[in-house]
C-alpha positions as protocol buffer text, in pm:
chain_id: "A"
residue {
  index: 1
  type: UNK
  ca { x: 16966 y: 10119 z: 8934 }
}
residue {
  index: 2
  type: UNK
  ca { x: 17216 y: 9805 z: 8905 }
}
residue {
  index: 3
  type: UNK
  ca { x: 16913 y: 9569 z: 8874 }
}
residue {
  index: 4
  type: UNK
  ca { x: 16729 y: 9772 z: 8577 }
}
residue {
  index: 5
  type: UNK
  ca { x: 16842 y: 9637 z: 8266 }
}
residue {
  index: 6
  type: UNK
  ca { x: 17072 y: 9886 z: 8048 }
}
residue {
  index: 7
  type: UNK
  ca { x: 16751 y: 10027 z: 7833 }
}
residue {
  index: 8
  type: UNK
  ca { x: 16623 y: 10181 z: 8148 }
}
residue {
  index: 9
  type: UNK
  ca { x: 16863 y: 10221 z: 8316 }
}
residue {
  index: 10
  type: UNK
  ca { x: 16942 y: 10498 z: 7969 }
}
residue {
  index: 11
  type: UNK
  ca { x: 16600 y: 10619 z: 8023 }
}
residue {
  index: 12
  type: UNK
  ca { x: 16663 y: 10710 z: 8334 }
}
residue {
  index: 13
  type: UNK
  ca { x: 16986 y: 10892 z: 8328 }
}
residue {
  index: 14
  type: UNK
  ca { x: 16820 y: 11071 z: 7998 }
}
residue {
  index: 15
  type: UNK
  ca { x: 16547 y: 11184 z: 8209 }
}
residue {
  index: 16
  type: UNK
  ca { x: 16775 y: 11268 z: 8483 }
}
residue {
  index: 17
  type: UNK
  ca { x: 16989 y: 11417 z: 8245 }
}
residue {
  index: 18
  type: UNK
  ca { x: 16794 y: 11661 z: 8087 }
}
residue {
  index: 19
  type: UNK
  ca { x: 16723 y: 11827 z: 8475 }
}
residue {
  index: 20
  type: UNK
  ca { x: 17069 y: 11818 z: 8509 }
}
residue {
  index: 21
  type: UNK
  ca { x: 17158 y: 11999 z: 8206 }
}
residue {
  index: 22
  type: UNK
  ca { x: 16804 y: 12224 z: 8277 }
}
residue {
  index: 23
  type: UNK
  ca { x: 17010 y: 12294 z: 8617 }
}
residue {
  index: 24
  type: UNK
  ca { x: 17322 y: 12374 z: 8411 }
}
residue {
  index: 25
  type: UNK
  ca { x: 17162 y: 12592 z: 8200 }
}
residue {
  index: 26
  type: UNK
  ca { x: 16997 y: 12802 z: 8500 }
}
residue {
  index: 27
  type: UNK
  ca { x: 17349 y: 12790 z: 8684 }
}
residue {
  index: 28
  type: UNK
  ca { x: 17485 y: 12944 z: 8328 }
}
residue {
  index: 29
  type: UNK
  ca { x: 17211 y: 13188 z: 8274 }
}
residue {
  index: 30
  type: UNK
  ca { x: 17263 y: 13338 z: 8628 }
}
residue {
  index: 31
  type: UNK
  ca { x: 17680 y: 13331 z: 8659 }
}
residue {
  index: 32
  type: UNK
  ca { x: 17587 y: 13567 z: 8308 }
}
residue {
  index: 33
  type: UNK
  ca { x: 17349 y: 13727 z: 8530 }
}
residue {
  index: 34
  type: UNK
  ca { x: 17612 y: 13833 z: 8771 }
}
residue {
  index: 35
  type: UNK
  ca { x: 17870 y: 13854 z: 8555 }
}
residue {
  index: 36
  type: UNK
  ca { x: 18029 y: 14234 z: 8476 }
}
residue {
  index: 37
  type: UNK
  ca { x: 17852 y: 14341 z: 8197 }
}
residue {
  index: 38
  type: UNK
  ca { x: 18139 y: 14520 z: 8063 }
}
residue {
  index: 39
  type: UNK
  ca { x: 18403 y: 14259 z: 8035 }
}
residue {
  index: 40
  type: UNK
  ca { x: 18403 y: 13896 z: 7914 }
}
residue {
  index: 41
  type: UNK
  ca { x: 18582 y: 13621 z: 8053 }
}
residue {
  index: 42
  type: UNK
  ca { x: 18853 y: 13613 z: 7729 }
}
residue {
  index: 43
  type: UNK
  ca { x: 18870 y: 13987 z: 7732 }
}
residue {
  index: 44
  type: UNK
  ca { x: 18874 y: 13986 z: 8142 }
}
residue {
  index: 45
  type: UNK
  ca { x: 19161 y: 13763 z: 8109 }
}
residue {
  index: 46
  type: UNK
  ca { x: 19320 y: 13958 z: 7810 }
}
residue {
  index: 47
  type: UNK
  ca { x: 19259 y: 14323 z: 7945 }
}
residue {
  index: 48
  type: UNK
  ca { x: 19420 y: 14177 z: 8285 }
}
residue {
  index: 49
  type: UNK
  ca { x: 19719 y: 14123 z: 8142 }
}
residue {
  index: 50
  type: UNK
  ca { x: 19756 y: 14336 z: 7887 }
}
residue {
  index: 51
  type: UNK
  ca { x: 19685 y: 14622 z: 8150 }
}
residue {
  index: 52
  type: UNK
  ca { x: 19867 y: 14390 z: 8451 }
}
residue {
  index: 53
  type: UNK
  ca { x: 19607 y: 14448 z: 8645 }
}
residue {
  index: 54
  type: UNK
  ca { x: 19477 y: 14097 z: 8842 }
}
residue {
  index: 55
  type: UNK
  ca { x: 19160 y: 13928 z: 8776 }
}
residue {
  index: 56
  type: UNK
  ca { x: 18859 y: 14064 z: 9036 }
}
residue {
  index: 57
  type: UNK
  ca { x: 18830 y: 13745 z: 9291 }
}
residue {
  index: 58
  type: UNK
  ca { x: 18419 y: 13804 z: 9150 }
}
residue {
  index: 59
  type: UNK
  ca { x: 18589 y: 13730 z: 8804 }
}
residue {
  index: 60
  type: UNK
  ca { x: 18829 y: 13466 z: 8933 }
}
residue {
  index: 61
  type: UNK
  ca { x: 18516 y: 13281 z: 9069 }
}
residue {
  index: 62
  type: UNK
  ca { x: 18315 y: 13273 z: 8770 }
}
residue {
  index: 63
  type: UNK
  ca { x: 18580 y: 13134 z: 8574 }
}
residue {
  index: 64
  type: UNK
  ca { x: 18605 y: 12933 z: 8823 }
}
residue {
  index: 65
  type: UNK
  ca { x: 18217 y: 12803 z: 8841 }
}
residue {
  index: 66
  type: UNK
  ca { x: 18214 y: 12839 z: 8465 }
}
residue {
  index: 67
  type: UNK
  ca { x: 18535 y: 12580 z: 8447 }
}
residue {
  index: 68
  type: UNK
  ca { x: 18312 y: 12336 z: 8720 }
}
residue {
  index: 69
  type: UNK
  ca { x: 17983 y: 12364 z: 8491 }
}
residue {
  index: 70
  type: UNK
  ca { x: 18165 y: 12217 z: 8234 }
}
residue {
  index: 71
  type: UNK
  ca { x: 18356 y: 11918 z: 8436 }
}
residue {
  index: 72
  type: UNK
  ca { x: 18014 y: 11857 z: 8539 }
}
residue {
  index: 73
  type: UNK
  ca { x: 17849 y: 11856 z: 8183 }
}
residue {
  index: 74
  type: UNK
  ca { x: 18157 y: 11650 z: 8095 }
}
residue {
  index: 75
  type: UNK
  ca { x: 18112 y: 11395 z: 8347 }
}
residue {
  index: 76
  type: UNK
  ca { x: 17744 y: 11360 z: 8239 }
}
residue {
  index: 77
  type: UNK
  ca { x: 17840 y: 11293 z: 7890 }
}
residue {
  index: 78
  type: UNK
  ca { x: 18074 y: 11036 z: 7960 }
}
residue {
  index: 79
  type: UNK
  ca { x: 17835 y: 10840 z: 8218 }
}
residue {
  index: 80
  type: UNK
  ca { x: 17562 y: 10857 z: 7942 }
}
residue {
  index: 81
  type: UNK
  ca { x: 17715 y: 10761 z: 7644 }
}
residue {
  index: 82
  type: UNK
  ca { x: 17853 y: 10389 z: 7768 }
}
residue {
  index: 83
  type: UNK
  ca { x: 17532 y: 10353 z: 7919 }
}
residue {
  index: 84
  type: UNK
  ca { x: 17388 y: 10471 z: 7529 }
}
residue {
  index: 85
  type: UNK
  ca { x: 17663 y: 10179 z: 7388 }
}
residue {
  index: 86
  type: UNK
  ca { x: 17533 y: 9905 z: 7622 }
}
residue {
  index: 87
  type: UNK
  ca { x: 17177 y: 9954 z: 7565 }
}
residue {
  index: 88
  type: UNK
  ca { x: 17239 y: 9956 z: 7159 }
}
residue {
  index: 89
  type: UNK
  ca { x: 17482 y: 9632 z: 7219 }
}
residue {
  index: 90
  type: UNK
  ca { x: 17180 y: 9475 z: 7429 }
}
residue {
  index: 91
  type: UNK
  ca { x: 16945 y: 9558 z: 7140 }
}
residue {
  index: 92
  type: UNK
  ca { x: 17150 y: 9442 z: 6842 }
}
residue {
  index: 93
  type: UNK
  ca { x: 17204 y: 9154 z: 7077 }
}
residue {
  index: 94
  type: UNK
  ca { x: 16810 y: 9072 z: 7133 }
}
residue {
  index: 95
  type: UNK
  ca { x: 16702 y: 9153 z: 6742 }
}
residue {
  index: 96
  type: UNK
  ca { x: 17023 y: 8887 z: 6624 }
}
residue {
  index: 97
  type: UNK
  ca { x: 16853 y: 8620 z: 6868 }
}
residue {
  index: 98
  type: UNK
  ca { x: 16519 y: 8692 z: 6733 }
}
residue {
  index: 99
  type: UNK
  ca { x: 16627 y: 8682 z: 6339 }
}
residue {
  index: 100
  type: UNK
  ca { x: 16786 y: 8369 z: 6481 }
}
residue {
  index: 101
  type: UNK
  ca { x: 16491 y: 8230 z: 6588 }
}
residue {
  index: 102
  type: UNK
  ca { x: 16243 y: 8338 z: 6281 }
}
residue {
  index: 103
  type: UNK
  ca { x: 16546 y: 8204 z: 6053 }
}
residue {
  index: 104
  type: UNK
  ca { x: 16502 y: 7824 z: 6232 }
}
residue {
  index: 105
  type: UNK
  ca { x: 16081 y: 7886 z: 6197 }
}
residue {
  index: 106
  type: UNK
  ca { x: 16151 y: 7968 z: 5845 }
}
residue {
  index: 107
  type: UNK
  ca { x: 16354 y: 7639 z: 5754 }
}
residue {
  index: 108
  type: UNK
  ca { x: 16116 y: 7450 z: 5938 }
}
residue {
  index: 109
  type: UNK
  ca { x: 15805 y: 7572 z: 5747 }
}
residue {
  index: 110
  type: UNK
  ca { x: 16074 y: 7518 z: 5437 }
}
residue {
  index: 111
  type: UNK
  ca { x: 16076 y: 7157 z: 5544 }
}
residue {
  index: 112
  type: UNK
  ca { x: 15742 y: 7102 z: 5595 }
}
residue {
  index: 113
  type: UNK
  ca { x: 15660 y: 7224 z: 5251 }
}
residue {
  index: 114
  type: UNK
  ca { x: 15912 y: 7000 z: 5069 }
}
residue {
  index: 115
  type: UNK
  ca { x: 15773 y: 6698 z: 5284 }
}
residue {
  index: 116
  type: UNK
  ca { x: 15443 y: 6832 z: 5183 }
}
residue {
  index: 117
  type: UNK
  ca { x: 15563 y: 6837 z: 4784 }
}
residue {
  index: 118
  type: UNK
  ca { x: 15760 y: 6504 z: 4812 }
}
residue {
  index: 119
  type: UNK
  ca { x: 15415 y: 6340 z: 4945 }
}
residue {
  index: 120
  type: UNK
  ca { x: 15201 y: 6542 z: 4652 }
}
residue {
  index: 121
  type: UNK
  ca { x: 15403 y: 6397 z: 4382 }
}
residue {
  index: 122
  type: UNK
  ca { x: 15394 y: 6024 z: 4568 }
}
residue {
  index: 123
  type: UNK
  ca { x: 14996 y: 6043 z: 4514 }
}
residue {
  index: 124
  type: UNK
  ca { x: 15054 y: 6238 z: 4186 }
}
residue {
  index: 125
  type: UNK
  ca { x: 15240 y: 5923 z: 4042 }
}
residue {
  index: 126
  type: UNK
  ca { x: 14971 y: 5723 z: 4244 }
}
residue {
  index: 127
  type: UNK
  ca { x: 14740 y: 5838 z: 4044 }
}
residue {
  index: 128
  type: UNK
  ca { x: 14883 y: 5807 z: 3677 }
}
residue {
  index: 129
  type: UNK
  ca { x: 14934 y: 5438 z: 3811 }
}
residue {
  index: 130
  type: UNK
  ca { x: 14556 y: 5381 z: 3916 }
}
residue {
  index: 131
  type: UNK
  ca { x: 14461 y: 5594 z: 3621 }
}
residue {
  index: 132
  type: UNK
  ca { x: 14708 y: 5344 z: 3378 }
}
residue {
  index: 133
  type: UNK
  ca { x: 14538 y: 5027 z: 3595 }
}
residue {
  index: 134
  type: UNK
  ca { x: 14210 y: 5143 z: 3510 }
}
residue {
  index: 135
  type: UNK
  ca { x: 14257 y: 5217 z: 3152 }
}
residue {
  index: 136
  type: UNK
  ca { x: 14379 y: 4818 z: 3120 }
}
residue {
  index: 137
  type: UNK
  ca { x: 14048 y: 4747 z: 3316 }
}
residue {
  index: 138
  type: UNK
  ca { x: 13791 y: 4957 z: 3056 }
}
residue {
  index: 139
  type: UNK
  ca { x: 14020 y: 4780 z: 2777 }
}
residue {
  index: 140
  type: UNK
  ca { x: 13951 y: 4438 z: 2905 }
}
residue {
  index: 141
  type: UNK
  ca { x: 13596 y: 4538 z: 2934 }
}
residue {
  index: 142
  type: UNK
  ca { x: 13571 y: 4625 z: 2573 }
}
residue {
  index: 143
  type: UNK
  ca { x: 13757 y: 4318 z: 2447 }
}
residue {
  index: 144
  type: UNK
  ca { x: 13476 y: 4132 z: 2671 }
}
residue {
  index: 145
  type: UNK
  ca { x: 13185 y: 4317 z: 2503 }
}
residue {
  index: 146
  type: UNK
  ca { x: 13074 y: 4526 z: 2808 }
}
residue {
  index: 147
  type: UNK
  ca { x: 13075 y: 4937 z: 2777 }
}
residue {
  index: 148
  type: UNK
  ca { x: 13394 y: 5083 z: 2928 }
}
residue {
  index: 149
  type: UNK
  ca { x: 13330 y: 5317 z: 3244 }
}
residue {
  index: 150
  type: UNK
  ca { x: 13457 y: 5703 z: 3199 }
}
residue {
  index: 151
  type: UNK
  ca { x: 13766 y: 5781 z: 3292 }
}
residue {
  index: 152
  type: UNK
  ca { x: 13866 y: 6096 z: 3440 }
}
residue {
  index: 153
  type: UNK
  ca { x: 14117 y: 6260 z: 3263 }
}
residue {
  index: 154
  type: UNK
  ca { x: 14487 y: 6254 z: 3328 }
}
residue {
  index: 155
  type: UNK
  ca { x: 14794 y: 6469 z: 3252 }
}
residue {
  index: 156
  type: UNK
  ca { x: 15113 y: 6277 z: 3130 }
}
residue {
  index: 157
  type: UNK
  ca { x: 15332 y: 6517 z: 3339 }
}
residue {
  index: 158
  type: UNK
  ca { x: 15343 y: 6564 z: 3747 }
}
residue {
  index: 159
  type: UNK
  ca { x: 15321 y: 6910 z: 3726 }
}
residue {
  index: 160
  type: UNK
  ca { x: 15014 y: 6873 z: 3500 }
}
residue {
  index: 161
  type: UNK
  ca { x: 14832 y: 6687 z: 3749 }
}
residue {
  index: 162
  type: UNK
  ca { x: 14921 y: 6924 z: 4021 }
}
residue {
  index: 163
  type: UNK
  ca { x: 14797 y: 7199 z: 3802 }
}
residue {
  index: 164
  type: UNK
  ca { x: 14445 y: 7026 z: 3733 }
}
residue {
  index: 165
  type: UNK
  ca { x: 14424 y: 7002 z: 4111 }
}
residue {
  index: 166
  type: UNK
  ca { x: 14505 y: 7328 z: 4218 }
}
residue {
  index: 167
  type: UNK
  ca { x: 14269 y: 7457 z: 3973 }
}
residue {
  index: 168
  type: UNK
  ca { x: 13994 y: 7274 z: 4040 }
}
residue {
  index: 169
  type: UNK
  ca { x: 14030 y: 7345 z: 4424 }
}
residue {
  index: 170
  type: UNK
  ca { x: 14032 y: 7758 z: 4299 }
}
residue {
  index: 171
  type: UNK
  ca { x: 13726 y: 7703 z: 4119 }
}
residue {
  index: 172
  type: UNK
  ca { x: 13586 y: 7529 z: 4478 }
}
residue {
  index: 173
  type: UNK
  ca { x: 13702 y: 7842 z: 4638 }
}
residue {
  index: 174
  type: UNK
  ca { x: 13906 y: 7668 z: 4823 }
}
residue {
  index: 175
  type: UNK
  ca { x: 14234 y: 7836 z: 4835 }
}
């Protein structure tokens, strides 16, 4: 049982546990069993002195069995419930590690995201820049006479821009 780790190792003195305390319970029901019917163990012990007449050695070993049941019951409860304290310990333990773990995932995704922004608004102000260069371009080709080319259309803010995009990639279904 050493080698189990503590969660079993509960599991099994639970299990074992509840035959024992099935065993206790049959060991109880019969010392009532065989138990005078007429006297109780307080009033056994109270009529026995009141009257000063000793304790029946059947008496004497009930009490006696009776006091053993509950060392034994005793002794059960205190093996179980350290065992009960390591296993929680282990689990609080094992669920800290793992929130640990998710917690570094999270930041990571975190970062990835504000790499992922930081490089959006790079080609966002990209594009104002082509989209200023081209402008000049379709303004030299009116001072020259020729038709400017259309222009697609572009937001003076960032967050414009970024709206138009994600927009347009909704409308393509594709987010």
């Amino acid at each position: 049982m050493e080698d189990q780790d503590p969660i079993k190792q509960l599991q099994s003195l639970l299990t074992d546990r509840s035959k024992v305390l099935e065993r206790v319970s049959g060991i109880h029901a019969m010392l009532d069993s065989i138990r005078p019917p007429v006297l109780s163990a307080a009033n056994s012990e109270s009529s026995a002195k009141t009257a000063g007449v000793a304790p029946t050695a059947d008496e004497e070993s009930y009490d006696r069995l009776l006091q053993i049941l509950h060392d034994v019951q005793s002794q059960i409860e205190n093996q179980v419930r350290p065992l009960a304290q390591q296993a929680i310990a282990f689990e609080v333990e094992r669920l800290r590690e793992q929130a640990a773990i998710d917690q570094r995932d999270l930041s990571a995704c975190v970062e990835q995201i504000d790499r992922c922004v930081s490089a959006c608004l790079q080609r966002a102000h990209e594009y104002r820049r082509e989209h200023a260069e081209l402008a000049l371009f379709n303004g030299r080709l009116t001072t020259l006479g020729a038709a400017p080319e259309p222009l697609p259309e572009c937001a003076s803010e960032i967050t414009e821009i970024i709206s138009a995009r994600l927009e347009w990639l909704r409308l393509q279904q594709k987010i």
